[in-house]
N, C-alpha and C positions, 0 to 999 in steps of 0.2 A: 538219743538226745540227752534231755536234764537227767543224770540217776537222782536229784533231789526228785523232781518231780516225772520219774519214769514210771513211776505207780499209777500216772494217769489210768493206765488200760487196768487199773484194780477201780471198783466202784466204788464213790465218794461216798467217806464212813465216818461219822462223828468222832470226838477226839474223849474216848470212852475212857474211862478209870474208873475206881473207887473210891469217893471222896479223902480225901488225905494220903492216898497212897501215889508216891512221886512220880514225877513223870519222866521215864527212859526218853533223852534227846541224844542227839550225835552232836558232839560239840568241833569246830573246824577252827582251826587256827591260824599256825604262822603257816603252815604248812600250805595253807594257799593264799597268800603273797599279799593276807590282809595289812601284815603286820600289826605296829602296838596301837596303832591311833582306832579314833573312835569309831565305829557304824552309824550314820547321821540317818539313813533313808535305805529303804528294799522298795524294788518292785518287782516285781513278775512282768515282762513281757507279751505279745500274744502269743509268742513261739515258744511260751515256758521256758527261757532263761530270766535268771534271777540276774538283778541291775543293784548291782551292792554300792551304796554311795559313804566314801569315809575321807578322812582329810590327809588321806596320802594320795590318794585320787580314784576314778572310778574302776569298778569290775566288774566284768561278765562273768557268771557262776555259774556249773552248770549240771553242781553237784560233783563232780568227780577233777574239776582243776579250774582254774582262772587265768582271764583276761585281762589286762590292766591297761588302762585309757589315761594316759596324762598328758599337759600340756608336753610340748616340743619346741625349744627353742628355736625362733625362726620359721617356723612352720604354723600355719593360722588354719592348715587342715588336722589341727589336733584340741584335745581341750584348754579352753580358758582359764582354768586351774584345776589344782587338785584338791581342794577343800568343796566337797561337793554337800551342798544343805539340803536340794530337794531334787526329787528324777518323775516326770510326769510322762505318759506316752500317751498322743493322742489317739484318734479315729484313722487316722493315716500310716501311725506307726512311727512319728518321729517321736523321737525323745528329746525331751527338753530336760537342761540340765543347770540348775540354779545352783552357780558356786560364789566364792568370795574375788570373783574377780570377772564378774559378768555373767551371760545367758550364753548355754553354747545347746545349738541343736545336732543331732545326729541324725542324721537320713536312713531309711530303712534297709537300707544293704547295709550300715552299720560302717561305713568308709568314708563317709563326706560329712565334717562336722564343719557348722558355722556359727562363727562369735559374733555377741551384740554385746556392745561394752556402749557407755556415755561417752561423750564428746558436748565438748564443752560450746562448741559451735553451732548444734544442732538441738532445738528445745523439743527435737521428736525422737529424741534419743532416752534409750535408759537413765533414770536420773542419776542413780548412783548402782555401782559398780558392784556395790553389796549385794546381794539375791537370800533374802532368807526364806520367803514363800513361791511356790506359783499355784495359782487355783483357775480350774479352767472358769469362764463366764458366757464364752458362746462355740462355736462353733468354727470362728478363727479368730478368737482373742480371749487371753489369757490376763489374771490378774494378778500384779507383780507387785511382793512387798521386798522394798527395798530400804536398805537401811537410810536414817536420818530422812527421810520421803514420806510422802503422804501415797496414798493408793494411784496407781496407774495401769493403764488397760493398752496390752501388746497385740499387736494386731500379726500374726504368724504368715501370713500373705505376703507384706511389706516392709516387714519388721518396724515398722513406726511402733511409736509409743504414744499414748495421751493421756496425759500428767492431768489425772481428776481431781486430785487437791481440793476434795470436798471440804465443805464448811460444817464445823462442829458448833452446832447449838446448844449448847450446856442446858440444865435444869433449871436456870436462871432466866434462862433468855440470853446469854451473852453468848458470841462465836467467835472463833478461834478456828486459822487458816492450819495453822502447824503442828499436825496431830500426825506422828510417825505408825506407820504400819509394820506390825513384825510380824503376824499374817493373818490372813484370809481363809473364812470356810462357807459352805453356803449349806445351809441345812434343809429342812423340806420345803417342800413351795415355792422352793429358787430363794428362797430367803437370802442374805448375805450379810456377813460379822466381820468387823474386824476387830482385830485385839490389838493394841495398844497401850499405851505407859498410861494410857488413864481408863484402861479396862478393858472390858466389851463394849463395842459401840454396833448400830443396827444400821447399814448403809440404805440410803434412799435413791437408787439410780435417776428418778423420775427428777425431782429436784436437786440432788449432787451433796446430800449432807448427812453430817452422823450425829446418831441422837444415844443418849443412854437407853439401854433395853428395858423398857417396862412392860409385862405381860401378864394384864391383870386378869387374864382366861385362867391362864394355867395358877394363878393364884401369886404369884410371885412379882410384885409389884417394878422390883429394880433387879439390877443384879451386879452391880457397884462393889466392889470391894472381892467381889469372889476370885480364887482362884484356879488356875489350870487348866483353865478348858481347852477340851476336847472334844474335835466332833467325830461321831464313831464312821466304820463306811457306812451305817443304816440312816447317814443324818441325823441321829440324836446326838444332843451336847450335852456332857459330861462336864460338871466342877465339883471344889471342894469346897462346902462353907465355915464360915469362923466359927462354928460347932464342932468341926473334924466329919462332916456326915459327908460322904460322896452321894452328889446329888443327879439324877436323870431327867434331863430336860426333853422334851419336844417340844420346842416354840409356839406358844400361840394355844395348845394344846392342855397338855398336864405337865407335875414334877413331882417325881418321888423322890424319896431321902433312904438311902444304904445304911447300913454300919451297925456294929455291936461296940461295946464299950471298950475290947481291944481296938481292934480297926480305927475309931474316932481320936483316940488318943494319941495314937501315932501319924495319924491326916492332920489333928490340930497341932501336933508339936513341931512341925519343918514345913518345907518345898516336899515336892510330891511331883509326880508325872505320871501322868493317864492315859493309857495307850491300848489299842487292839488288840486280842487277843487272836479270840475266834469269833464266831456266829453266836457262843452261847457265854464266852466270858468277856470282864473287861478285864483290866492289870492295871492293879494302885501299887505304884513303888514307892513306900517313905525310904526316911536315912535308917530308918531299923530293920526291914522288911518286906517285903512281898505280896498281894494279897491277888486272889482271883475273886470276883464276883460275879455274879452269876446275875446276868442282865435284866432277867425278869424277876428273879424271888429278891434277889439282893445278898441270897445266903453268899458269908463269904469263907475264902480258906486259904491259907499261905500257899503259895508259889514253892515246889519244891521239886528239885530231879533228884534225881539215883544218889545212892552216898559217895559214888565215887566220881560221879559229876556237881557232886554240891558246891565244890571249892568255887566255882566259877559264878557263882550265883552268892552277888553281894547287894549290900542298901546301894538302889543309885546304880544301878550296875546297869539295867536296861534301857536302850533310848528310843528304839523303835518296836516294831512286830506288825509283820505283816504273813494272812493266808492261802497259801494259793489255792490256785484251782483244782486239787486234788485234797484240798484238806489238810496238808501239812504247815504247821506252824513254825516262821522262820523270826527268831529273835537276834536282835543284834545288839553287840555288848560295848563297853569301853574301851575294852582291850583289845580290840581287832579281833573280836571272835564271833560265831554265829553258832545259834544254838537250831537245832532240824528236829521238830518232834513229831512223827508219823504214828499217826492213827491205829496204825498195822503192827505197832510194835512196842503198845503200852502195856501188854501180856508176857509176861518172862518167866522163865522157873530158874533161872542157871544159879542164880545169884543164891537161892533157896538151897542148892543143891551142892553149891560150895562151904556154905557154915556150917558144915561139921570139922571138917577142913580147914582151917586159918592158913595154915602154909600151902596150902592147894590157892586160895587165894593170892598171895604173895607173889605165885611162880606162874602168874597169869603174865602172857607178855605180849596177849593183842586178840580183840573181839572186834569181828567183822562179822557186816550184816549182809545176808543175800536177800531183797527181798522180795526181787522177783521167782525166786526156787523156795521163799519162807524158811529159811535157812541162818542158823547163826553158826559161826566158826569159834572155835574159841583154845588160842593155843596158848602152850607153855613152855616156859625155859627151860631149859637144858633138856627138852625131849624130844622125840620127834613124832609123837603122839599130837592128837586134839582131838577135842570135846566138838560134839556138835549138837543144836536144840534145834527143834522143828517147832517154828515162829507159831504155829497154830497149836499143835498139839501139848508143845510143851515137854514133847519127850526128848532126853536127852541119852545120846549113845559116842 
């Protein structure tokens, strides 16, 4: 099956280093048929293939070659586009797939895809054609932020839509029907957020309106003006305040505040993106930098791989990252690339064992991992020789 994630049958291992020393990933490129455009969304499957979503259009990944899913002209048993923003799989195993030009689901053989687009006739239809979110809300309805739209609720059964166009009650007292959705998360307790041009707002199912968050338990009276949020898979939400501090929220609960005098400076000075790591970190990307933090102390420490994988790790350069069920971490880049970092292979000696060597270096001309045998290959030009290291032990013969 996945060689990304054929390591299942190894037993699921924290993503071990020592603090500051970089992390060995496999980096995958053109070479499998991402090309240059960007990686918007991963998921993992239940079948452990990887659902790569970028805006040349979709791929099955399955570690060792790809799949590529795009519309068909003329054909309506293909995808709705190729600009794909979000890939969700439910309890059933369909995938639903939010691109720039409607809702397409894919059925569980992975052979029968059906489009939901708007129609201008039909007010039970997708409002707008845009799909920047889906979050699930029940059990066969989903919540769709659609561009220039207010929040709406899909109903996966009938594919109806019903256009909630909640009523926003400002801090004033005054409300406002036309409050655009660019997505939705639901944090603990079922809670539910949405983000919009005029922030975080707290949706109220019961009554149908959105209020500014104030949450004067956890001490934090509003939360107006912040930016980035993020909600982790643990339901905790992540921002960044006009301090530069990367803040940890649990609603209703507590909030801590991150950051050392580097880290704040570079959070207060741009845009930033807050994303997934693993179990134990989170990932702040400014325009300078990198940073891992570490979810419970807060300690943090630059984002950094091997020297000879650094080139690919720029400001801005990450857009998603997601863990599978084996513990590997899969990041995805701007330039059509995906970074693989495996638990099982953050231990290396070869590199060590080349810098006496500079031109031993040089005349390297391909490392391959085995890492079901623990095995690394490591050959060179113009020989007919290769090095090999024993992924555990570290010996090289």
């Amino acid at each position: 099956m996945i060689r990304v994630l054929l390591y299942l049958t190894i037993a699921l291992l924290p993503l071990a280093k020592a603090k500051g020393q970089p992390f060995f990933g496999k980096v995958h490129g053109e070479e499998m048929g991402f090309g240059q455009s960007l990686i918007s969304t991963i998921l993992e499957d239940q079948q452990g293939f990887l659902w790569i979503g970028t805006y040349l259009g979709l791929f099955r990944f399955d570690g060792l070659q790809s799949v590529a899913f795009r519309p068909e002209k003329d054909n309506p048993n293909s995808m709705s586009s190729e600009f794909i923003n979000q890939i969700y799989e439910d309890k059933s195993r369909f995938l639903w797939i939010a691109t720039r030009n409607g809702l397409t689901r894919i059925d569980p053989t992975r052979k029968v895809f059906t489009r939901y687009k708007h129609d201008s006739t039909d007010p039970n239809s997708i409002p707008n054609n845009r799909i920047f979110d889906i979050e699930p809300y029940s059990d066969s309805t989903l919540l769709l932020s659609c561009d220039r739209s207010g929040l709406c609720e899909f109903n996966k059964n009938t594919g109806k839509v019903r256009r909630l166009n909640p009523t926003y009650i400002t801090r004033g007292g005054d409300t406002l029907k036309e409050v655009w959705s660019l997505n939705v998360f639901t944090a603990r307790q079922h809670t539910v957020f949405l983000q919009s041009s005029r922030g975080i707002l707290l949706y109220n199912a019961v009554n149908n309106t959105l209020v500014e968050v104030r949450d004067s338990i956890s001490g934090y009276t509003q939360l107006t003006g912040k930016r980035n949020f993020f909600c982790s898979v643990d339901s905790t939400i992540w921002f960044a305040d006009q301090l530069g501090r990367l803040c940890k929220w649990i609603p209703y609960q507590s909030i801590t505040f991150f950051g050392d005098s580097t880290t704040r400076s570079q959070i207060k000075s741009g845009s930033l993106r807050i994303i997934d790591f693993n179990k134990q970190y989170i990932l702040v990307c400014t325009h300078h930098d990198s940073f891992l933090f570490d979810k419970e102390t807060g300690v943090s420490q630059p984002f950094r791989l091997r020297d000879d994988q650094q080139d690919v790790v720029t400001a801005q350069n990450f857009l998603t990252c997601m863990t599978t069920k084996s513990g590997i971490v899969v990041l995805g880049l701007r330039q059509g690339k995906l970074i693989t970092i495996d638990p099982l292979l953050q231990q290396f000696k070869f590199k060590k064992f080349m810098e006496p060597d500079p031109e031993l270096i040089l005349q390297i001309s391909d490392i391959q991992d085995d890492v079901y045998y623990h095995t690394r290959y490591i050959g060179v030009f113009h020989d007919s020789i290769f090095f090999t290291e024993d992924l555990r032990s570290g010996i090289i013969s």
